[in-house]
N, C-alpha and C positions, 0 to 999 in steps of 0.2 A: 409453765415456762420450761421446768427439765425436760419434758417430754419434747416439747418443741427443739431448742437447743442439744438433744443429747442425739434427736436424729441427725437433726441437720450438721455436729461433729460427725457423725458416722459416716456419712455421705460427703463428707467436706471434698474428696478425691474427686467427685463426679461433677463439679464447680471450674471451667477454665480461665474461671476471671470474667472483671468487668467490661463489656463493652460494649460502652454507653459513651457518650459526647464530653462526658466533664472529668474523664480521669485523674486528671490534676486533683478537683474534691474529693472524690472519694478517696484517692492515697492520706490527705488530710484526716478522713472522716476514719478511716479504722486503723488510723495509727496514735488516736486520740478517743474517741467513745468506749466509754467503761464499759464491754460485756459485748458488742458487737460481734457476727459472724464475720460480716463482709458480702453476706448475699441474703434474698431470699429465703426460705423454706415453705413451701406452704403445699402440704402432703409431699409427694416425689417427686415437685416439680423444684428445682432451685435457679430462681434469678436472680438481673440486677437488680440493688436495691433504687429507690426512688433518689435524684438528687432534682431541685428545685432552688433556682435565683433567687433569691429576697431582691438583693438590694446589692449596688458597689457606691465604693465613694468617690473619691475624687484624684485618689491615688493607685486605684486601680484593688484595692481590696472588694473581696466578694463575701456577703453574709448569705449562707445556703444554708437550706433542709436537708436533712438525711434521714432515710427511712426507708428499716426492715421490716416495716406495718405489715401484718398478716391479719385476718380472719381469726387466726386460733393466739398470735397475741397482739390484739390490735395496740396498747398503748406500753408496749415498750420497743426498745433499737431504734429510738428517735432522737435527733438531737439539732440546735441552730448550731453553726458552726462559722466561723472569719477565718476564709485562707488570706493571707498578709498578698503575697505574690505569688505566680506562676509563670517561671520563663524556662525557656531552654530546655525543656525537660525536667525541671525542679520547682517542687515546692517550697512554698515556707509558710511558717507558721508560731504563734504563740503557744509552748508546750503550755499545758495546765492553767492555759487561761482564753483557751482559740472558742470554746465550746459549753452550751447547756442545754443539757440533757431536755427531753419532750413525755407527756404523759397525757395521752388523749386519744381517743379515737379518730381517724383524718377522713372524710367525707368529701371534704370540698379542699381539694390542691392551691386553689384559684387565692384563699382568702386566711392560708395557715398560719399567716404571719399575724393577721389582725385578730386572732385567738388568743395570740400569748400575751400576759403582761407586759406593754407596749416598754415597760419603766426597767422591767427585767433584760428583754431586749436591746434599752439604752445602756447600763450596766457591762454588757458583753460588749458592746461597740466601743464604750472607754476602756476597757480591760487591752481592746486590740489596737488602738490609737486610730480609732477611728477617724477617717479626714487628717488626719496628720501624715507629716511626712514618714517614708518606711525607712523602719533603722533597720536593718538586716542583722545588729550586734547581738538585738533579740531575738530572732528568731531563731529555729532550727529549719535547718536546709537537709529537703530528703529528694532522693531522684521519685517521678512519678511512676505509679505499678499499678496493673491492673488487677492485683491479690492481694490478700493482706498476706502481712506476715508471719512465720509460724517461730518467731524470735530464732535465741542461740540457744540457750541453757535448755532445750526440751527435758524436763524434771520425768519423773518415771511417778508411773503409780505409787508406789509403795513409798515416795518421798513425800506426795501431797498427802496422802492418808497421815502420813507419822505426823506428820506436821500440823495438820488441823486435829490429831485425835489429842495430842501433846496440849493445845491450843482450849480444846474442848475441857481436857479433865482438870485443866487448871482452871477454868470456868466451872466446874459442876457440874458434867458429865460422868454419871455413873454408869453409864447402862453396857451391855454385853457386845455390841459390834462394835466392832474397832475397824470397820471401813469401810470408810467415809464416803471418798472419792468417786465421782461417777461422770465427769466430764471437765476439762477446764479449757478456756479460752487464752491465750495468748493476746496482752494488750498494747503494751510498749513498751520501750526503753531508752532509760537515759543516756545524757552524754557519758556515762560511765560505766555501761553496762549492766546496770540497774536492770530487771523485768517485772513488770508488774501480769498478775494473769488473775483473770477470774473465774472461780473455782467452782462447782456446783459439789454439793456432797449431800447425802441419805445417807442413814442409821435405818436399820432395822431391829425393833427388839420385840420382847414375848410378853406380853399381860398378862397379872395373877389369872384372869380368866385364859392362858391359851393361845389367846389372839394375836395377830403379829400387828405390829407397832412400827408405822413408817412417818418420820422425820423430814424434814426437806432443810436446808439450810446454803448458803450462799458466800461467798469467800472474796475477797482482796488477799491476795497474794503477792510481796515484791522478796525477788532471790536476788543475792547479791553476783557480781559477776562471775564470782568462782563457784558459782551453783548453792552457795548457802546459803539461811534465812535465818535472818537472828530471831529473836523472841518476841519482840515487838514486830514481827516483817507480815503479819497476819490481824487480819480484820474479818466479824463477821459482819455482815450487811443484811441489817435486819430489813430495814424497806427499801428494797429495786428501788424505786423512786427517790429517794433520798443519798441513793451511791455516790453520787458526785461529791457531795462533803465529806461521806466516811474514806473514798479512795484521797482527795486529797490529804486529810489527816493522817494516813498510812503514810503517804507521801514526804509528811513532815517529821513524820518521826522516824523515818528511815534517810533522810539528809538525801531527797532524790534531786539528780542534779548536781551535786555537791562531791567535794575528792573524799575519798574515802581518808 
């Protein structure tokens, strides 16, 4: 996955957006999926990613697929996703509760839906008020884009380094590099200027034999608006697949959402 991800950062400039038929979802889908590019990568080629109908209700919400499914990582940058509405050029949406994440290989587009835990599925549909009437109170309203976005606060290197090695030796990290840092994503932000990003970081150190010693590790990040991160504002994410409860718990203990 770094290697995947660290090209496809590199290359992010050579990407002019999506356009594809559903832009309304996709503004939803990477302004919400933890770790998301916003497009393809798959070698030097960068496309749009997949988006796919489920199902709408009776209010006019839509349950869609999203997916940066590649060959080299076929079962992550998937997720179900409930846009509330889409009019006028704007979306909306349930922050931190529109979406859950996917972990599978996709084969067949036609029947991805009757894959997932049917019960899991039902779960996300009450979270968004499914077939209920739409209260707008809840949602967040964002104009439609065909990019993701690359937030406000763009942190520097040597902030996310300090910050995860700070992170690390209070965890028991002893060893000799101290940076870290080798890619981060850009996820959202709240009504307060909250950002949350997802960090990739490697250590490299030296074996009593000699050897060099490479680490791989993965990061939840939220900066406060004035560009700081308190001490709790960091998470590590030990299993991709399990991010979705470790980002919202970061979420909770940094009052996201909430007046400072």
């Amino acid at each position: 996955m770094i290697i995947v991800f660290a090209f496809a950062f590199n290359v992010l400039f050579n990407y002019t957006g999506y356009k594809g038929e559903y832009q309304d979802m996709y503004t939803v889908a990477v302004n919400n999926v933890f770790g998301i590019s916003g497009y393809i990568s798959n070698g030097e080629a960068l496309s749009d990613p997949e988006i796919q109908i489920i199902e709408t209700d009776e209010f006019g919400r839509t349950l869609f697929f999203y997916s940066e499914h590649t060959e080299a990582e076929p079962d992550f940058g998937m997720a179900f996703i409930v846009m509330q509405k889409s009019e006028n050029g704007y979306v909306y949406y349930y922050q931190d509760k529109c979406y859950i994440p996917y972990f599978d290989t996709v084969s067949d587009w036609s029947s991805i839906s009757e894959k997932y835990d049917t019960a899991v599925l039902q779960e996300l549909k009450e979270l968004n008020d499914w077939n209920r009437e739409f209260n707008e109170e809840k949602c967040v309203k964002l104009k439609a884009d065909n990019k993701k976005s690359e937030g406000k606060i763009h942190p520097k290197k040597h902030t996310f380094n300090e910050i995860i090695y700070n992170y690390e030796t209070k965890n028991g990290y002893a060893g000799e590099d101290k940076s870290f840092f080798q890619y981060s994503e850009y996820c959202e932000t709240d009504a307060y200027g909250r950002e949350l990003y997802f960090v990739c970081g490697m250590t490299m150190n030296t074996a009593e034999n000699g050897e060099n010693i490479s680490d791989c590790y993965n990061y939840a990040i939220i900066f406060n608006a004035d560009g700081t991160c308190s001490d709790n504002g960091i998470i590590r994410i030990e299993d991709i697949a399990e991010s979705f409860n470790s980002v919202n718990e970061l979420k909770e203990n940094n009052n996201w959402n909430s007046e400072y």
